[in-house]
C-alpha positions in Angstrom: -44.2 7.5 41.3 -42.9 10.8 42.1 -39.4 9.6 42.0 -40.2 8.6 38.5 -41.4 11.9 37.1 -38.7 13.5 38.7 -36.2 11.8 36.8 -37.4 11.9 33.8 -37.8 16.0 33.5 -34.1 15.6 34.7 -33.2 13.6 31.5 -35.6 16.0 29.5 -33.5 18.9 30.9 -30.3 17.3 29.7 -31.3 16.5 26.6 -32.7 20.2 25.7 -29.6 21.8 27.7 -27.3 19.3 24.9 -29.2 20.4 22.0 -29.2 23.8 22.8 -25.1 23.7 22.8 -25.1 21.4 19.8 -27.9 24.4 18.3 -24.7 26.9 19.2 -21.6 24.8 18.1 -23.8 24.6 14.5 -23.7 28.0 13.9 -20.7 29.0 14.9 -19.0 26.1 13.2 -20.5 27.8 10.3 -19.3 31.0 10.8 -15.9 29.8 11.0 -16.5 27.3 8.1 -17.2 30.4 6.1 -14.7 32.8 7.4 -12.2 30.0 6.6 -13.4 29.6 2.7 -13.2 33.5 2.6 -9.1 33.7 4.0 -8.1 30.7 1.6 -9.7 32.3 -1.4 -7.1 34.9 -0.8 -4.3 32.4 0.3 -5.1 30.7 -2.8 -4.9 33.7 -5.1 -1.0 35.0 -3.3 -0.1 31.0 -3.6 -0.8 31.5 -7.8 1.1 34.2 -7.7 4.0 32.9 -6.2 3.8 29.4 -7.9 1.8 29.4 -10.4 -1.6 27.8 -11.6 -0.2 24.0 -11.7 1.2 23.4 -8.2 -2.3 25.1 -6.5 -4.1 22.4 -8.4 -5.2 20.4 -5.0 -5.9 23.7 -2.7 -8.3 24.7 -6.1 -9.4 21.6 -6.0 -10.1 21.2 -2.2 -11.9 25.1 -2.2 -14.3 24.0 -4.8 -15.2 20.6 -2.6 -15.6 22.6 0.5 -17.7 24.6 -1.5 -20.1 22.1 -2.6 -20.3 20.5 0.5 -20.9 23.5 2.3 -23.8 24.4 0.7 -25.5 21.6 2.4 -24.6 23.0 5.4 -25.9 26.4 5.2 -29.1 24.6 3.3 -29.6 22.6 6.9 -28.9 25.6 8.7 -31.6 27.6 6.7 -34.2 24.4 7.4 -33.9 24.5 10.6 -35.3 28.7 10.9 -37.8 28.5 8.9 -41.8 28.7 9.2 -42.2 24.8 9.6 -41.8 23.3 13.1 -39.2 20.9 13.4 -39.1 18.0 16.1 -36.1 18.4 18.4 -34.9 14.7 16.6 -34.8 16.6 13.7 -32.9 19.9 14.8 -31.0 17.7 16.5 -29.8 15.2 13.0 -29.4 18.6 11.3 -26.9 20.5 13.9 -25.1 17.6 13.9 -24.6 17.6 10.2 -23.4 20.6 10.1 -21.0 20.3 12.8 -19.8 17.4 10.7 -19.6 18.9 7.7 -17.5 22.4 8.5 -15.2 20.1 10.7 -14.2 18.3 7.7 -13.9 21.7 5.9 -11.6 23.3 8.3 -9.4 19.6 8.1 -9.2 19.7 4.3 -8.5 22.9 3.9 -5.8 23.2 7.0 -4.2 19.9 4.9 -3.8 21.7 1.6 -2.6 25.0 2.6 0.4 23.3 4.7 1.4 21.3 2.2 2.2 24.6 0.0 3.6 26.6 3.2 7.2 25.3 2.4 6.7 25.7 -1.4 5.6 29.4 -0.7 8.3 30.1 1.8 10.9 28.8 -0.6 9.4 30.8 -3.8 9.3 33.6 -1.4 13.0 33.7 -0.5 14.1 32.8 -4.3 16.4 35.6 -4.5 18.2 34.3 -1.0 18.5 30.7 -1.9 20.0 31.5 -5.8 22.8 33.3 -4.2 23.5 31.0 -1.9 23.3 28.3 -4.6 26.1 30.6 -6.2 27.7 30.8 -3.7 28.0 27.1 -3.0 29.3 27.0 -6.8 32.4 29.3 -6.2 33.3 27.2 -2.9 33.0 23.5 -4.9 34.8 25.1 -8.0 37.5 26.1 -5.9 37.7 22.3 -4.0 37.7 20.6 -7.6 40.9 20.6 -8.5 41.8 19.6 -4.8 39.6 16.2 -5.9 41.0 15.9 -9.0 44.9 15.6 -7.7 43.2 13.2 -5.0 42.2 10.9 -7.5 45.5 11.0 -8.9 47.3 10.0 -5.5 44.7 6.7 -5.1 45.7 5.6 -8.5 48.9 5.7 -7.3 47.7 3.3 -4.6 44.8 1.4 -5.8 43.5 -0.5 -8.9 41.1 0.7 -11.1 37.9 -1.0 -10.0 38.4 -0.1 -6.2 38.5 3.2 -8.1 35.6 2.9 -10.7 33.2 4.3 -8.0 34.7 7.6 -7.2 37.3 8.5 -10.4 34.7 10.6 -12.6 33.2 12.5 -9.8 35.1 15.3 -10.0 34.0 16.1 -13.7 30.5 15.2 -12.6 30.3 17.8 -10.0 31.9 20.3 -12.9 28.9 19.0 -14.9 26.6 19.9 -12.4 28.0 23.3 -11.1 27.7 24.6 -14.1 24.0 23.2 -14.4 23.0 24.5 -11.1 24.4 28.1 -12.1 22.5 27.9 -15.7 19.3 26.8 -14.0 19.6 29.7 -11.5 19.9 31.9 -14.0 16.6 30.7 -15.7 14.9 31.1 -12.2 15.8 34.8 -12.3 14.5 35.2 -15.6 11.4 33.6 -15.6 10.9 34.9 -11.9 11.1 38.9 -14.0 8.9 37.8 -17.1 6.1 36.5 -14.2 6.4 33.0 -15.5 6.3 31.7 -11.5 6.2 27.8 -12.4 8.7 27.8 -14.4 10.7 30.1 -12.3 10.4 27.7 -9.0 11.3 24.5 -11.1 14.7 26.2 -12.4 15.1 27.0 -8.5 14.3 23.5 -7.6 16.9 22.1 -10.3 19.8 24.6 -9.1 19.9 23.3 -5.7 19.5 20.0 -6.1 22.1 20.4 -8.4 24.7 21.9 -6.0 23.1 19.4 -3.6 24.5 16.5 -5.9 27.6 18.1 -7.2 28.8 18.6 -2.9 27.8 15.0 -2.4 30.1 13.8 -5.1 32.8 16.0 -4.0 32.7 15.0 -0.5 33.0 11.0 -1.7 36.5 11.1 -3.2 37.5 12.6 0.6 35.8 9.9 2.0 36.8 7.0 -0.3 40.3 8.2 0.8 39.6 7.5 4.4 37.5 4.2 4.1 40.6 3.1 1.6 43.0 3.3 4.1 41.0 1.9 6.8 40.5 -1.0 4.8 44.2 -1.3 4.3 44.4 -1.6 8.1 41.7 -3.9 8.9 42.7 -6.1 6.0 46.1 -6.4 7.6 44.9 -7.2 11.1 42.5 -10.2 9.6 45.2 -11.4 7.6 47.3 -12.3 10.7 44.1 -13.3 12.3 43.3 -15.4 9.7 46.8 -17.4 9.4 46.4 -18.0 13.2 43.0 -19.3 12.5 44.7 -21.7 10.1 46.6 -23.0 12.4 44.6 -23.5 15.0 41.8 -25.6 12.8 44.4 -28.0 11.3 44.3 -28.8 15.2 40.8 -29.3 15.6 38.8 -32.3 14.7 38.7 -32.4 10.9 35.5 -33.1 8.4 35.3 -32.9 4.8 33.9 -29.2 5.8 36.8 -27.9 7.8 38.9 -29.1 5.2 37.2 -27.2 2.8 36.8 -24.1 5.0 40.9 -24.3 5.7 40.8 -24.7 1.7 39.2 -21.6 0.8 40.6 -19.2 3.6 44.2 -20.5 2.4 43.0 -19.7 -1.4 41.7 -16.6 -0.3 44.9 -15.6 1.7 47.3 -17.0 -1.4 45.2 -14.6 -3.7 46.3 -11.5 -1.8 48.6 -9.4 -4.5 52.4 -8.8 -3.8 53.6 -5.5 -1.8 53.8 -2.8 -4.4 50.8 -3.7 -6.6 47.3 -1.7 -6.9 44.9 -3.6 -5.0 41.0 -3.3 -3.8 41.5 -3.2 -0.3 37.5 -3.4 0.0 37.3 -6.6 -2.6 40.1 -7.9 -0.7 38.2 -7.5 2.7 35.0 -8.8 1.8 36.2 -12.4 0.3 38.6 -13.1 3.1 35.9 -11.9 5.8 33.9 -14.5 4.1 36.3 -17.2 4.0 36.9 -16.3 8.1 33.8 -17.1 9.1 33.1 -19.9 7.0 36.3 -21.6 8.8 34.7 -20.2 11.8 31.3 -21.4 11.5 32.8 -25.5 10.4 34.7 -25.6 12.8 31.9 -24.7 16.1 29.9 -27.3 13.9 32.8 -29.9 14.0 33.6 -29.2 18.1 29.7 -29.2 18.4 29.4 -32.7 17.0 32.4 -34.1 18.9 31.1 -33.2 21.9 27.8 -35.0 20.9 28.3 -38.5 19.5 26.4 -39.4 16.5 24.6 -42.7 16.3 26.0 -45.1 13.7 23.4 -45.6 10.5 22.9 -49.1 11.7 21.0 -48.1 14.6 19.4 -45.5 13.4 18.4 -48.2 10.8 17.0 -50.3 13.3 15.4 -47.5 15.1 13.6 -46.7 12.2 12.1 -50.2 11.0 11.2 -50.5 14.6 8.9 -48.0 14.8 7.6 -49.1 11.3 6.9 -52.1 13.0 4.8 -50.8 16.0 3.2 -48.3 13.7 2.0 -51.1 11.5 0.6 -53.2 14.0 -1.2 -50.3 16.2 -3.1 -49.1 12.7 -3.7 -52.7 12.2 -5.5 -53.5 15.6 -7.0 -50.3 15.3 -8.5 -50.6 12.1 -9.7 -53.9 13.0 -11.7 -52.8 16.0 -12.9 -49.5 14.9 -16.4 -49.8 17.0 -14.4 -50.3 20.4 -11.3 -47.9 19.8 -11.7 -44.3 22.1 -10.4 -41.1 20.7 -7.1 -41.3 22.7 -5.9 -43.8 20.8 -6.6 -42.7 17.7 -5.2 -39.3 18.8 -1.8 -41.4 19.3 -1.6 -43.0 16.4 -2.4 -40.1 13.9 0.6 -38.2 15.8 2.6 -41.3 15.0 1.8 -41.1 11.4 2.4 -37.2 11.3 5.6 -37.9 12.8 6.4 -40.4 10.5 5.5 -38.5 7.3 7.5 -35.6 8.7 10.6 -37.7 9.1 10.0 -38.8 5.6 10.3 -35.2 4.6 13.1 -34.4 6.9 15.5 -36.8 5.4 14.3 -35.8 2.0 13.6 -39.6 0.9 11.9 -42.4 2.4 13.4 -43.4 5.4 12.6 -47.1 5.1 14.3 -47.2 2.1 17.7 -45.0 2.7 20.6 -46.6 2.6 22.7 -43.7 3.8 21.7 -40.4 6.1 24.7 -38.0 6.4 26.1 -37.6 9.7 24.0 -33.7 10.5 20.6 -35.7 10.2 21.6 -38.8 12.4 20.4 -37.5 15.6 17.2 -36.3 14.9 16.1 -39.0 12.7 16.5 -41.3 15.8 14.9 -39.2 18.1 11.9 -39.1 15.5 11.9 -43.2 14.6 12.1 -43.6 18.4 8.8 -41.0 19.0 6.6 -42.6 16.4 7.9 -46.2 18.4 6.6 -44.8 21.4 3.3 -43.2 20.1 2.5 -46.3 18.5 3.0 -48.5 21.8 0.9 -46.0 23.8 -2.1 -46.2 21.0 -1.5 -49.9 20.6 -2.2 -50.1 25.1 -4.9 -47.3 25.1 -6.8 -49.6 22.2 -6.0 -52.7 24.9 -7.8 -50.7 27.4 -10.9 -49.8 24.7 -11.4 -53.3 23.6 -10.8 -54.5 27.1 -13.4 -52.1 28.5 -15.7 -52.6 25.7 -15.9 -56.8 25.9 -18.9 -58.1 27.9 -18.5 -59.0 31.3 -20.3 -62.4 31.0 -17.6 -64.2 29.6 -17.7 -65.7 26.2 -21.0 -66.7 26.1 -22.1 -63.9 25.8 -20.9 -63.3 22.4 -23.1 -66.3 21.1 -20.8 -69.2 22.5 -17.3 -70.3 22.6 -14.7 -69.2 20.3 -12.2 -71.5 18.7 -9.2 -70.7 18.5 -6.2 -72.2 16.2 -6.1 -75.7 16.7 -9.3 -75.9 18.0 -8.2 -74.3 21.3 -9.5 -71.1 23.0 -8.5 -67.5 22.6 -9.9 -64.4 23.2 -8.7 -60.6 22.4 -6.8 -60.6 25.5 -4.8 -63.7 24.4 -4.1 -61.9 20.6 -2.9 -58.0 21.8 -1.1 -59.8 25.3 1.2 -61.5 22.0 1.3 -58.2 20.2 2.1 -56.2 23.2 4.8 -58.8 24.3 6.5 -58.7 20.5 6.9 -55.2 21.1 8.4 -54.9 24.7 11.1 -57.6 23.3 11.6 -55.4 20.2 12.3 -52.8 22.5 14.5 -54.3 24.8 16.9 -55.8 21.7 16.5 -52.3 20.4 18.0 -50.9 23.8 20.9 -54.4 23.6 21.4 -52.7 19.5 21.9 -49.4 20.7 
């Protein structure tokens, strides 16, 4: 009993030494809280100054909710020193609340003042960044007409649509040098009259400006380069490709490496003459294509002459066989429903799911097709001859469940004699031994067919 007590004024000691700290993390959380709504008033107040009122539109926004919710806090805070006793549940609920509330402050605001910290800084060192933007005008103004005699050269070289991508780019970038200096000059005027927002969106649109205009510069250098490596690769598949040619006319033909061999040699006939402009990267691209068509046919064709395809006959066969033993498993099945377990109706409803699903595989009923192209052969015989199989194993597992099911007494127990045809007896066993022995000869002139 002692032992109990004990332990108890241990927890209780816990518990008040927890609340006490929770008591201590309330109010200084709210001293922070407060400090915090106190700096960002003043952040908030340089940041309109710098940007103007629009952009400060969330830190407003997310001072006045901190605000609000705040007042809360300092209301619990106030609750829990007044004149009425309070239970230590309820100190406890309250400090908690507060905690709650000033860490969600501190988040918020934390969130909205760093996503102005760059805007700032970059308002901040507007004079720096306009004459650097300037600067970056003279140096692109200079490389213009650099660009401009480039284009000439590839003219020289290449057609106009290999060209269409990069030929106006050099009286873009003039475009948009002279729009990045205008809009830097705005920023510095509107930056003097105090008009802050409009002074950082000029200073946005100057650089992005130079930004663009160096981007467009630096393609007609580059579409040089990739021009000519295209040039090179193209000659190398060329070769490659004639020796590709070659080599397939050797391999075992199909209508589809014919016309593989067809459209590589179109593609290869379609190359212009020495001399004339070409797009080396048109060029590329539909003789790449044709080379891996001719590649792809002809692993399909070396693929299926390594692996013989059944003849439709057989597959034929293979197919109205399993018809067959389907048919006459459901049959027995369905005729016995009382006696049959749930194995052998597990078998058969995978033989009909197969069966549908070869059905859907060949696109058409497959008891009625009179042709199945050579790629679907194969599997449409290894399908017929899984719903065979499923359908012989649910035909002998019902065997087993009428078998097991039939009373042990011999036939008088089912209310006399049965006649059979003729006037002759026969019993169950007599009926599925006939139906299982039509379908092991089926299978063994199956195994002659194939």
């Amino acid at each position: 009993m002692a032992g109990f007590w004990g332990r108890r004024k241990r927890d209780n000691a816990e518990l008040e030494a927890q609340d006490a700290d929770l008591a201590r993390r309330a109010r200084s959380s709210l001293v922070a809280a407060d400090e915090r709504i106190r700096v960002t008033t003043d952040e908030l107040s340089f940041a309109e100054i710098e940007l103007g009122v629009e952009p400060t539109k969330d830190l407003r926004d997310a001072l006045e909710a901190v605000r609000t919710h705040m007042s809360e806090a300092f209301h619990l805070h106030q609750l829990n020193h007044d004149e009425i006793p309070d239970t230590p549940e309820e100190l406890r609920t309250r400090n908690a609340r507060i905690v709650q509330l000033c860490e969600w402050a501190e988040e918020l605001l934390d969130d909205r003042t760093e996503a102005l910290a760059a805007p700032i800084q970059r308002a901040r060192r507007a004079p720096e960044i306009i004459a650097g933007v300037r600067a970056d005008a003279e140096r692109l103004r200079s490389r213009l007409p650099q660009a401009r005699e480039t284009i000439h050269r590839l003219a020289a070289r290449y057609s106009a649509e290999a060209l269409a991508q990069v030929e106006a780019n050099p009286a873009e970038a003039e475009q948009l040098i002279g729009f990045a200096e205008h809009s830097a000059g705005i920023s510095e005027r509107r930056r003097e009259a105090g008009q802050r927002e409009q002074a950082n969106l000029a200073l946005e649109a100057c650089t992005e400006a130079a930004r663009r205009a160096a981007t467009l510069i630096d393609a007609v250098e580059t579409f040089e380069v990739e021009a000519l490596r295209a040039e090179s690769t193209l000659s190398a598949i060329v070769e490659d490709s004639r020796e590709d040619i070659v080599v397939a006319l050797k391999e075992p033909h199909n209508p589809e490496v014919s016309a593989a061999i067809a459209r590589l040699q179109d593609a290869l006939a379609s190359l212009p003459a020495a001399g004339v402009n070409t797009d080396p990267f048109t060029l590329l691209s539909r003789l790449r294509e044709a080379n891996s068509g001719l590649d792809e046919a002809i692993a399909k064709a070396r693929e299926r002459a390594a692996r013989p395809i059944p003849p439709f006959e057989h597959v034929r066969h293979s197919i109205d066989d399993a018809d067959r033993q389907l048919a006459v498993a459901r049959d027995v099945i369905a005729g016995h429903r009382g006696w049959i377990g749930a194995d052998a109706r597990t078998r058969l409803a995978e033989a009909e799911r197969i069966r549908i699903d070869l059905d859907r595989y060949l696109g058409m009923s497959a008891s009625a097709a009179t042709m199945i192209d050579d790629d679907h052969r194969e599997q449409a015989m290894a399908m017929s001859r899984r719903v065979a199989f499923l359908a012989g194993e649910a035909l002998q597992l019902a065997q087993r469940d009428i078998d097991s099911s039939r009373p042990q007494g011999g036939p008088d127990q089912w209310g006399g004699p049965q006649q059979g045809w003729g006037g002759g007896r026969r019993g169950g066993s007599d009926l599925m031994g006939g139906i299982l022995g039509g379908l092991v000869i089926g299978s063994i002139l199956d195994g002659f067919i194939d």
